[in-house]
C-alpha positions as CSV (number, residue, x, y, z in Angstrom):
1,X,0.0,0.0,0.0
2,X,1.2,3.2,-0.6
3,X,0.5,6.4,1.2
4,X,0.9,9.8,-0.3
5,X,0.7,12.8,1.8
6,X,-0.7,15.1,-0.8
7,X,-1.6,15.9,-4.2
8,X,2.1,16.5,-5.5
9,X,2.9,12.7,-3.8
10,X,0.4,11.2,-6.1
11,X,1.7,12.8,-8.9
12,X,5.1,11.4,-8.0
13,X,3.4,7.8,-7.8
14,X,1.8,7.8,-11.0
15,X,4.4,9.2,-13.1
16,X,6.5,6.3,-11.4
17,X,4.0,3.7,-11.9
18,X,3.4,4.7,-15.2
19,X,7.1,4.0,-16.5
20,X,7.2,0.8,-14.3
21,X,4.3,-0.6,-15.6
22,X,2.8,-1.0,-11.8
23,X,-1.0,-1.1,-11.5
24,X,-2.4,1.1,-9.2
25,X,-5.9,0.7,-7.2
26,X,-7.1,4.3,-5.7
27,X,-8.8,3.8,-2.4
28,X,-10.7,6.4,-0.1
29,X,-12.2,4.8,2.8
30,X,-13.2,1.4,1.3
31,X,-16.8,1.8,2.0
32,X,-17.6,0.7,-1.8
33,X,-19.9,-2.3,-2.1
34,X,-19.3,-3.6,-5.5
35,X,-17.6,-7.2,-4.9
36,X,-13.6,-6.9,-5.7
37,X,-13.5,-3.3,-5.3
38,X,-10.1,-3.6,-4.2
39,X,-7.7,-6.1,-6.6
40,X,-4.2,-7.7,-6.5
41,X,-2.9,-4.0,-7.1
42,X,-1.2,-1.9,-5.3
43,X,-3.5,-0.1,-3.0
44,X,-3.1,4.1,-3.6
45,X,-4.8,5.3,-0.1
46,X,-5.8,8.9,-1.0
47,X,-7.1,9.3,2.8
48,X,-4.1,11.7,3.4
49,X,-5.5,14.5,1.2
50,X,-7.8,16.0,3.9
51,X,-7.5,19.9,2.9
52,X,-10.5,22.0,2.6
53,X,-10.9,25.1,0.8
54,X,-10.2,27.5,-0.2
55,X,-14.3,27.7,-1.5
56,X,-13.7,29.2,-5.3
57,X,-16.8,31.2,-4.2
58,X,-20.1,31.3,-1.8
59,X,-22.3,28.1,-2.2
60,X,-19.4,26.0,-3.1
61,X,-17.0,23.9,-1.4
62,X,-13.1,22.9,-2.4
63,X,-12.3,19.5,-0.4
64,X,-9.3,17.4,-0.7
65,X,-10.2,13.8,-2.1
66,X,-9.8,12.2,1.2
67,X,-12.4,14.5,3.1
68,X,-15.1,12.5,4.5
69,X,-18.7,12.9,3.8
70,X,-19.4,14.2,7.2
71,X,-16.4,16.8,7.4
72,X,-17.9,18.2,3.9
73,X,-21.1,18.5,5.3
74,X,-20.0,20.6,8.5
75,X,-17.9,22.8,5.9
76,X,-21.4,23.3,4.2
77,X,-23.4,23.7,6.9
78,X,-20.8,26.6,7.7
79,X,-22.0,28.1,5.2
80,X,-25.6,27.6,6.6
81,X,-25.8,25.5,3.7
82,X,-26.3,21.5,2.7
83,X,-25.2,18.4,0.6
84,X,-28.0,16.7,-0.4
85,X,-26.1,13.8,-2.2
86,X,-24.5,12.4,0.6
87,X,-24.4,9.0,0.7
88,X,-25.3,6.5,3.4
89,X,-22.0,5.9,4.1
90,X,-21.1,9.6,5.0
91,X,-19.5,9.0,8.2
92,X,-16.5,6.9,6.9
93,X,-16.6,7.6,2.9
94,X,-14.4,10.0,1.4
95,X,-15.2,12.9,-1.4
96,X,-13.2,11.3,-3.9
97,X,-15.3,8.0,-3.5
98,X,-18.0,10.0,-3.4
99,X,-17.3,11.8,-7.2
100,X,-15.2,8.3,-8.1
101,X,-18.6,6.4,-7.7
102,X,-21.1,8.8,-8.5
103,X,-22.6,8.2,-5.2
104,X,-26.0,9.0,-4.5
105,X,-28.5,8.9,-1.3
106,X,-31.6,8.8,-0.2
107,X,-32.2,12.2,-0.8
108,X,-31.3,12.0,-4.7
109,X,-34.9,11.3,-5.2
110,X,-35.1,15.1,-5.7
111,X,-31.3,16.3,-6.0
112,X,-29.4,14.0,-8.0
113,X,-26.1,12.0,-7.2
114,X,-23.0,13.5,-7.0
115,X,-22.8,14.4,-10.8
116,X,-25.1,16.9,-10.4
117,X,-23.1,19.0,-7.5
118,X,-19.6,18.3,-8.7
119,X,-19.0,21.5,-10.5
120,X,-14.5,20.9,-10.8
121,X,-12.0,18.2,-10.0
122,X,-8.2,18.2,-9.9
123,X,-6.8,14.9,-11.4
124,X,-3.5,13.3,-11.5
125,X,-3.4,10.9,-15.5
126,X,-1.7,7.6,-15.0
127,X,1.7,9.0,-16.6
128,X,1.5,11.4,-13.6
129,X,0.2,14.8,-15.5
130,X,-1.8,16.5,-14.1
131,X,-5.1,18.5,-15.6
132,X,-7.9,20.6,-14.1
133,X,-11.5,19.5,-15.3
134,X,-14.0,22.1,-14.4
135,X,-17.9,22.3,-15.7
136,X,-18.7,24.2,-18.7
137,X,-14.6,25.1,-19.1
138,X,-12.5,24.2,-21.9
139,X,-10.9,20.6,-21.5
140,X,-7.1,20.3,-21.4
141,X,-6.0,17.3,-23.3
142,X,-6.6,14.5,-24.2
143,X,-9.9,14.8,-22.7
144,X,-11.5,17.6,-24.8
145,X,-10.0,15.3,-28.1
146,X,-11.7,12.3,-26.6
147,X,-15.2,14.1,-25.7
148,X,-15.0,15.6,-29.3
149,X,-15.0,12.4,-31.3
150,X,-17.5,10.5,-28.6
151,X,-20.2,13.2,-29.6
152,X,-19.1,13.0,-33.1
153,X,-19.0,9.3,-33.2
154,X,-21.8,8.0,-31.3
155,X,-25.7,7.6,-32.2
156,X,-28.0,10.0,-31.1
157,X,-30.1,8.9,-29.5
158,X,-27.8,7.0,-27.5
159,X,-28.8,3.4,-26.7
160,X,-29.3,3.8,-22.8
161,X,-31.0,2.1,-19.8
162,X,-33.6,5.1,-19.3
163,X,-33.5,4.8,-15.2
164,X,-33.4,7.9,-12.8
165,X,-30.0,6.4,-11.5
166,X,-27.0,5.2,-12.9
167,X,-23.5,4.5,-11.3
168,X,-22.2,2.3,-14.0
169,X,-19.8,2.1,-16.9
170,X,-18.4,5.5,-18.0
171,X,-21.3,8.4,-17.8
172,X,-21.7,8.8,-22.0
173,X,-24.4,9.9,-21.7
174,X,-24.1,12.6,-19.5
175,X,-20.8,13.3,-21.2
176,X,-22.9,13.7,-24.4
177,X,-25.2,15.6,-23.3
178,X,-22.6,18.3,-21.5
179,X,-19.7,18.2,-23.6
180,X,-18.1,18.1,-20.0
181,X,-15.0,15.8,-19.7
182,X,-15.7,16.2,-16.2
183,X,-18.7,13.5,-16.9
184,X,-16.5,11.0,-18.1
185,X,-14.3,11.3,-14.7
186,X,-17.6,11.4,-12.1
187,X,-18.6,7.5,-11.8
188,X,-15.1,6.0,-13.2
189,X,-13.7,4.4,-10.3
190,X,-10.3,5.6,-10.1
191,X,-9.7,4.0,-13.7
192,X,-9.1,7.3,-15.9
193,X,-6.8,9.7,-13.3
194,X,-6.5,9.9,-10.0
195,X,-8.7,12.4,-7.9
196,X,-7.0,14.5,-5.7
197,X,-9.3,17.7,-4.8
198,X,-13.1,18.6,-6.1
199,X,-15.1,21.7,-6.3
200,X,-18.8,20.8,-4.5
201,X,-22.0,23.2,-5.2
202,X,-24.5,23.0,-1.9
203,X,-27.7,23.7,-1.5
204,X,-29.7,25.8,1.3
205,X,-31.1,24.2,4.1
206,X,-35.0,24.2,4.0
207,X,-37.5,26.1,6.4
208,X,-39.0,22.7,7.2
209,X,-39.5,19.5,7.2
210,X,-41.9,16.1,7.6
211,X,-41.4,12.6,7.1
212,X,-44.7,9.9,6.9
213,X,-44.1,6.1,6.8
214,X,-47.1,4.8,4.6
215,X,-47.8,1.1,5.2
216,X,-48.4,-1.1,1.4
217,X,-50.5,-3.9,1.6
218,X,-49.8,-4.8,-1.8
219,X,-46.3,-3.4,-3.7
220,X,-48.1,-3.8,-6.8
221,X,-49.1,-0.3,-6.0
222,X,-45.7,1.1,-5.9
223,X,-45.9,2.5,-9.3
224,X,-49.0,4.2,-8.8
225,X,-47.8,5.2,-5.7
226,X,-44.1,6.4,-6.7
227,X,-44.4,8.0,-9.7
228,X,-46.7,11.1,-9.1
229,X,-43.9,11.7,-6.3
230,X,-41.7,12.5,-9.1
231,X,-42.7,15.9,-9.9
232,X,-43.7,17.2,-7.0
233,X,-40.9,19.4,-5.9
234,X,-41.7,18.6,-2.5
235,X,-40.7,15.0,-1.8
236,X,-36.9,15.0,-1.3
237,X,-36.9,11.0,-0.6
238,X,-39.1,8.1,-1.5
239,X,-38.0,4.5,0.2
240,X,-39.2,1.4,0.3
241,X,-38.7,-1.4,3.2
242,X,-39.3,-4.8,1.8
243,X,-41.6,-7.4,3.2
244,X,-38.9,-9.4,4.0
245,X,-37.4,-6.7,6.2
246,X,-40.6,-6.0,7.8
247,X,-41.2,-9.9,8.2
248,X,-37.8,-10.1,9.9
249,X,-37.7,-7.6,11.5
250,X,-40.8,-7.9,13.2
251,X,-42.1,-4.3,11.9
252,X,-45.8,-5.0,12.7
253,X,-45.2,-5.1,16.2
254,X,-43.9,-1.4,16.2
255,X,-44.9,0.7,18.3
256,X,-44.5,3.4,15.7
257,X,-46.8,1.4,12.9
258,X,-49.3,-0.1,14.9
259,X,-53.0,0.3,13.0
260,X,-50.5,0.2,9.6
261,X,-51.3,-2.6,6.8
262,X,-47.1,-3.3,5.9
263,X,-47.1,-6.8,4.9
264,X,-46.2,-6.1,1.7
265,X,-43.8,-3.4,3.0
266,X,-43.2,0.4,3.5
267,X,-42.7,3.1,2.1
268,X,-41.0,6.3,3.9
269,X,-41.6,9.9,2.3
270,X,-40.1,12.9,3.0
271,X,-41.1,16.7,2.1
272,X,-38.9,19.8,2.6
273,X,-39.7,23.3,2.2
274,X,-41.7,25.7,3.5
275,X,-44.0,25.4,6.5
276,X,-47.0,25.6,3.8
277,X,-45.5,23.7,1.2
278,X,-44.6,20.4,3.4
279,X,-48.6,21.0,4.6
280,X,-49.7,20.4,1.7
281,X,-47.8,18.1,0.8
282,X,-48.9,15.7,3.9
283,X,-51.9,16.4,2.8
284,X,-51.6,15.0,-0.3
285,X,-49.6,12.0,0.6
286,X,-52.8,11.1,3.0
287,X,-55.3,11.2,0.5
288,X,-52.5,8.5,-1.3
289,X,-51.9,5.7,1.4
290,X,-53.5,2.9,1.0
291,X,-53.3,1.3,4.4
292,X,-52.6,4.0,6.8
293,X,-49.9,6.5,7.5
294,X,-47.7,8.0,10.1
295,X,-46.5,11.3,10.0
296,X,-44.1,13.3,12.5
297,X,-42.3,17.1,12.1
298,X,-40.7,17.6,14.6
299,X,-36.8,16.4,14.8
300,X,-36.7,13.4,17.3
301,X,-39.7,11.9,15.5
302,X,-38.4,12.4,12.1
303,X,-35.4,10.4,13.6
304,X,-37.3,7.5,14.7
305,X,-39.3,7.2,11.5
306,X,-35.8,7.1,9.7
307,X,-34.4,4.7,12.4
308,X,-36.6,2.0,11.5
309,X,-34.7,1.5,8.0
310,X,-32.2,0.2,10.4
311,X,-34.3,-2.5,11.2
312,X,-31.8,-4.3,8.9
313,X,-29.5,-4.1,11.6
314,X,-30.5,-7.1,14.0
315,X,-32.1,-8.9,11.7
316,X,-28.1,-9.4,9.6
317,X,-26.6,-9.4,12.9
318,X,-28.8,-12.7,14.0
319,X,-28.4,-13.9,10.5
320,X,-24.9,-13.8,11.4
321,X,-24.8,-15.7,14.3
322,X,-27.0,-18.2,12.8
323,X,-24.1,-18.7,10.2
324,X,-25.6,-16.8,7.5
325,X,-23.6,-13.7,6.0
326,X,-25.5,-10.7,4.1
327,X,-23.3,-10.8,0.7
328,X,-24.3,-7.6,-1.3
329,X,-23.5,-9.4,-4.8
330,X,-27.0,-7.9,-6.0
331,X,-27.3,-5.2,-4.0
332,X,-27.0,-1.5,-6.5
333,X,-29.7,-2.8,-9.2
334,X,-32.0,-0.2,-11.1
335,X,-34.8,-0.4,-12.9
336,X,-37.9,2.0,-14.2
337,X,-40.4,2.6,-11.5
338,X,-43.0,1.5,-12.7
339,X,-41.7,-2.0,-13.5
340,X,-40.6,-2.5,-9.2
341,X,-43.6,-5.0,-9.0
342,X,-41.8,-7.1,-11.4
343,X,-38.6,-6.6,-10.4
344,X,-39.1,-7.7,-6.5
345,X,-41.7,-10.7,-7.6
346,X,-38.7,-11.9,-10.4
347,X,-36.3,-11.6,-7.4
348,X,-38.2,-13.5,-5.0
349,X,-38.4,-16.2,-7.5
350,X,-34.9,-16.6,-8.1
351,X,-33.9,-16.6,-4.7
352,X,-36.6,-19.3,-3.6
353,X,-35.1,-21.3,-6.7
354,X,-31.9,-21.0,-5.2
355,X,-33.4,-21.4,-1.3
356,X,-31.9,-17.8,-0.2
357,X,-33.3,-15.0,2.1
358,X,-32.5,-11.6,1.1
359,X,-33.0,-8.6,3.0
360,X,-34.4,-5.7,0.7
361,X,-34.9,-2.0,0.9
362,X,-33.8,1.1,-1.3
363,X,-34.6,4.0,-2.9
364,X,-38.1,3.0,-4.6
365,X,-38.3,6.6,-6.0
366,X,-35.9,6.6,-8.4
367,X,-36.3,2.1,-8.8
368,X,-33.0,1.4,-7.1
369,X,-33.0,-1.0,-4.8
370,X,-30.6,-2.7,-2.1
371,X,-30.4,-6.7,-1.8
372,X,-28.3,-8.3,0.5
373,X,-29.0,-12.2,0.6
374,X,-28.1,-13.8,3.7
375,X,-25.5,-16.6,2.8
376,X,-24.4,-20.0,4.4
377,X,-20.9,-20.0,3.5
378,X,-20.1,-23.0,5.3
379,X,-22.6,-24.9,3.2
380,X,-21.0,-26.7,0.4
381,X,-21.2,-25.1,-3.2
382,X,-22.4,-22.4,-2.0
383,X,-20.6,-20.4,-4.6
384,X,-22.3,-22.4,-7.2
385,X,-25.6,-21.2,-5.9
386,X,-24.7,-17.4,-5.4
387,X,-23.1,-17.4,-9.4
388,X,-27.0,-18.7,-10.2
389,X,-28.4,-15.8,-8.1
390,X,-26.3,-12.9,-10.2
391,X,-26.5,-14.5,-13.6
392,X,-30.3,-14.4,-13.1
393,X,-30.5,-11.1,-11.5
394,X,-28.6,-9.8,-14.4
395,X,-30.7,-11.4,-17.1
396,X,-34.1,-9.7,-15.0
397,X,-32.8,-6.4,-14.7
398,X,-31.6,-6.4,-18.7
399,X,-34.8,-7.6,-19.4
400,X,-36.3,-4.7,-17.2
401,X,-34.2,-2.4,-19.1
402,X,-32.3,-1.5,-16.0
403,X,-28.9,-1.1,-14.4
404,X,-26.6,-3.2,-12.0
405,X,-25.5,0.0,-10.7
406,X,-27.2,3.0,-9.4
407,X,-25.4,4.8,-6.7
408,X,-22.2,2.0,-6.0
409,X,-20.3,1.6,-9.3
410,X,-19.2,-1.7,-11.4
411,X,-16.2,-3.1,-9.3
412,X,-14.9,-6.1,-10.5
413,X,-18.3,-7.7,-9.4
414,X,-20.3,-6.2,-12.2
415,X,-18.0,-5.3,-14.7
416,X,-18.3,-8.9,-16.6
417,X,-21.8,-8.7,-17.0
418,X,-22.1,-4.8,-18.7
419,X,-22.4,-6.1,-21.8
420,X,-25.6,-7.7,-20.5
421,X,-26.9,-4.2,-20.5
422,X,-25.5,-2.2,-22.7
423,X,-25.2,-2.5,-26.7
424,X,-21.7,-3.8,-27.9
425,X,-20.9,-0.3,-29.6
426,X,-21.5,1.6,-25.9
427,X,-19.0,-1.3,-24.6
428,X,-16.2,-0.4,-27.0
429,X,-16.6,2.9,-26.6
430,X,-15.9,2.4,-22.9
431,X,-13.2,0.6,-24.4
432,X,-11.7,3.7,-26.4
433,X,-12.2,6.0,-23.6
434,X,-10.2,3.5,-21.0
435,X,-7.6,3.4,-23.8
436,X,-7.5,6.5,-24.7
437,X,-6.6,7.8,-21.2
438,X,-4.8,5.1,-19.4
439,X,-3.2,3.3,-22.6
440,X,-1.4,1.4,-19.8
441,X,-4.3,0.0,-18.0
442,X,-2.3,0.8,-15.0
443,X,-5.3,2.1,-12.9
444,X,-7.8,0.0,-11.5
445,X,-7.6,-2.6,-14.5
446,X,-10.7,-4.9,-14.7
447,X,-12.7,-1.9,-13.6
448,X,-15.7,-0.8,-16.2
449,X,-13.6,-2.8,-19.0
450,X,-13.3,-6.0,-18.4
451,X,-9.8,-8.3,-17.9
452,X,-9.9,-12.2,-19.5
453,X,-10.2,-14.7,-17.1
454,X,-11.3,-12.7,-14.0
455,X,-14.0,-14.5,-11.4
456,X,-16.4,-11.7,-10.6
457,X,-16.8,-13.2,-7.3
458,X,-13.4,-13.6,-6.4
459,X,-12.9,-13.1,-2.7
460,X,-16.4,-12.9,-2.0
461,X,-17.2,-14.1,1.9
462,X,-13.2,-13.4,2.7
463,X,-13.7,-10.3,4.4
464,X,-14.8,-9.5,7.6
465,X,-18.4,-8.9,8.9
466,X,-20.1,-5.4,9.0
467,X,-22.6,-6.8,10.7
468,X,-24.7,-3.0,11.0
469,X,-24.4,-3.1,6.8
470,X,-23.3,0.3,5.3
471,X,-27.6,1.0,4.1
472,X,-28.3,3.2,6.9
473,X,-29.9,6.6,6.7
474,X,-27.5,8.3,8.7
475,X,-25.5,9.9,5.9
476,X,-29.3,10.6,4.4
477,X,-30.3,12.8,7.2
């Protein structure tokens, strides 16, 4: 592992590994949750570069790559201001993660991942140059060449999952649609250039608040129940807590959700804005629920209505003991909205082919959702019957026309399967951009393209138990 103590360091390191021929695996906190995330590489730990500012100007927010998600939001709430795109994770993950994965949360229902508020990012090639990529600036090179030919070259309309979320393969589309080489960085897991500061927009902080757990009786309603959420400006997070979870977890003996019809699951919505605005809003969302709702405005019960995604918690921790380990090799996957009925009632078919629990809960808003089967690994061939689980999640979710990656990224877990999902020419164009900007393949190789021969679930079950998970809201809130 190597350590660099700044930005200057890594450009040292590069340049170095560049004429050695020595791959290279950028690392923030390690809080990723693609399988293989971390290779046979040499480890780059970027958690050294922990400078903030100075802020180019007021609403924005300079941070060193290995800033954690909660030290940027103090800097922003300095400002009396927020980051809605925080992650889950926000406690241990770092900025550069953050932009590296295109990391979204719970609250980029309404504001987008990370793409959306990265507005600049300093970035170290791997022959150890070093460029500036800022949004809506001219591109230094070979980045502004690259962008040039891909909007040239490529069909328009581009061939693309439509979903609200997507952390996988490089961001063409956004590219495309910017003219931004900044796109092509956001989302591409450290296998382009090297992250060592980014620029952040915030947002303000709104006047008020409410957040009303809805039970479902029946998620076939999801649709109808998610979508007109979509354009109310209101709702700044739509989630869904799976039957499983509420099974479980015992959720129908909450105190909070007693007189609630969740057998099918949850769903928690928040509203932000004014004191009239998030009114209204409740008042909307009542005439909605379909089996009864609970509501609370104030802080502590807002908290508690939150707290009860981490229901999850005890019920992995006593799968745990029990010898089963949650294994998120399905756990990022997006599709449309309005096709989550199918989605949920395809997955619980293939896991009671293959005899599996799973725990599941998301973001339903935008249709991406969090698995996390709970695994025997002391049962024999138990790999066998984990491989079955992600070849048929894959073939659901392409024949969903969705994603395996919405707010986590490819890893080396996904990567093999993009061209399940997208078109052969989007794949070698991947292809050309990797090669076009790390001819070596000396960062993060079998990241977003693919290496010969690699077993996406290499290492899986080796490391150790996080028995809380990494799903939690507290990042979100």
């Amino acid at each position: 592992m190597l350590v660099p103590g700044g930005a200057e360091d890594v450009a040292v390191v590069l340049a170095w590994a560049g004429r050695e021929g020595v791959a290279l695996v950028p690392r923030g906190a390690g809080t990723g949750m693609p399988g293989g995330n971390v290779g046979p590489e040499v480890v780059l730990d970027l958690s050294r570069l922990s400078e903030e500012g100075p802020h180019p100007e007021p609403g924005t927010l300079r941070l060193g790559a290995g800033v954690t998600g909660v030290a940027a939001r103090r800097a922003a709430r300095g400002q009396g201001r927020d980051l809605p795109a925080l992650p889950s994770s926000a406690r241990w993950c770092t900025v550069g993660g953050m932009v590296s994965c295109n990391a979204a949360g719970a609250r980029s229902f309404r504001f987008g991942a990370v793409r959306r508020w990265t507005l600049g990012a300093t970035v170290v090639r791997a022959d150890g140059t070093v460029a500036s990529l800022r949004r809506g600036g001219a591109d230094p090179e070979p980045w502004g060449a690259l962008v040039r030919e891909l909007r040239s070259d490529l069909p328009d309309p581009l061939p693309w999952p439509r979903v609200r979320k997507n952390s996988s393969g490089y961001a063409l589309d956004a590219t495309l649609d910017s003219g931004d080489a900044l796109d092509l960085l956001v989302g591409s897991e450290g296998t382009l250039a090297v992250v060592t500061d980014v620029v952040l927009a915030t947002h303000s902080v709104p006047a008020a608040r409410a957040v009303t757990l809805l039970g479902l009786p029946d998620r076939a309603l999801l649709p109808e129940l998610v979508v007109p959420l979509r354009n109310d400006g209101r709702v700044t997070a739509c989630e869904y807590f799976g039957r499983r979870l509420v099974a479980l977890g015992d959720l129908e003996r909450h105190p909070l959700l007693q007189g609630l019809q969740c057998g099918d699951g949850l769903l928690l919505v928040e509203l932000a804005g004014d004191a009239a605005e998030v009114e209204e809003g409740l008042e909307a969302l009542a005439l909605l629920a379909p089996a009864g709702l609970v509501t609370a405005r104030d802080e502590a019960g807002m908290e508690a209505l939150w707290e009860i995604r981490h229901a999850a918690n005890p019920v992995l921790a006593r799968a745990l003991r029990e010898g089963r380990r949650s294994t998120q090799f399905i756990e990022d996957c997006v599709v449309p909205p309005d096709a989550l009925p199918a989605f949920l009632e395809g997955l619980d078919a293939i896991l009671d082919r293959y005899r599996t629990e799973a725990v599941v809960f998301g973001h339903a808003g935008d249709g991406n959702l969090h698995v996390n089967p709970l695994v025997d690994l002391d049962q024999p061939r138990w790999r066998d019957r984990v491989a079955g689980i992600l070849e048929d999640t894959v073939a659901l979710v392409a024949s969903l026309g969705g994603t395996l990656a919405g707010e986590h990224g490819d890893g080396r877990l996904r990567t093999p399967f993009l061209d399940r999902i997208f078109s052969p020419e989007i794949t070698a164009a991947f292809r050309r951009v990797k090669e076009r900007l790390d001819p070596g393949n000396i960062l993060n190789p079998g990241v977003i393209v693919p290496l010969d021969g690699i077993d996406p679930l290499a290492g899986l079950g080796d490391a150790p138990e996080f028995a809380s998970g990494s799903q939690g809201p507290e990042g979100d809130r």
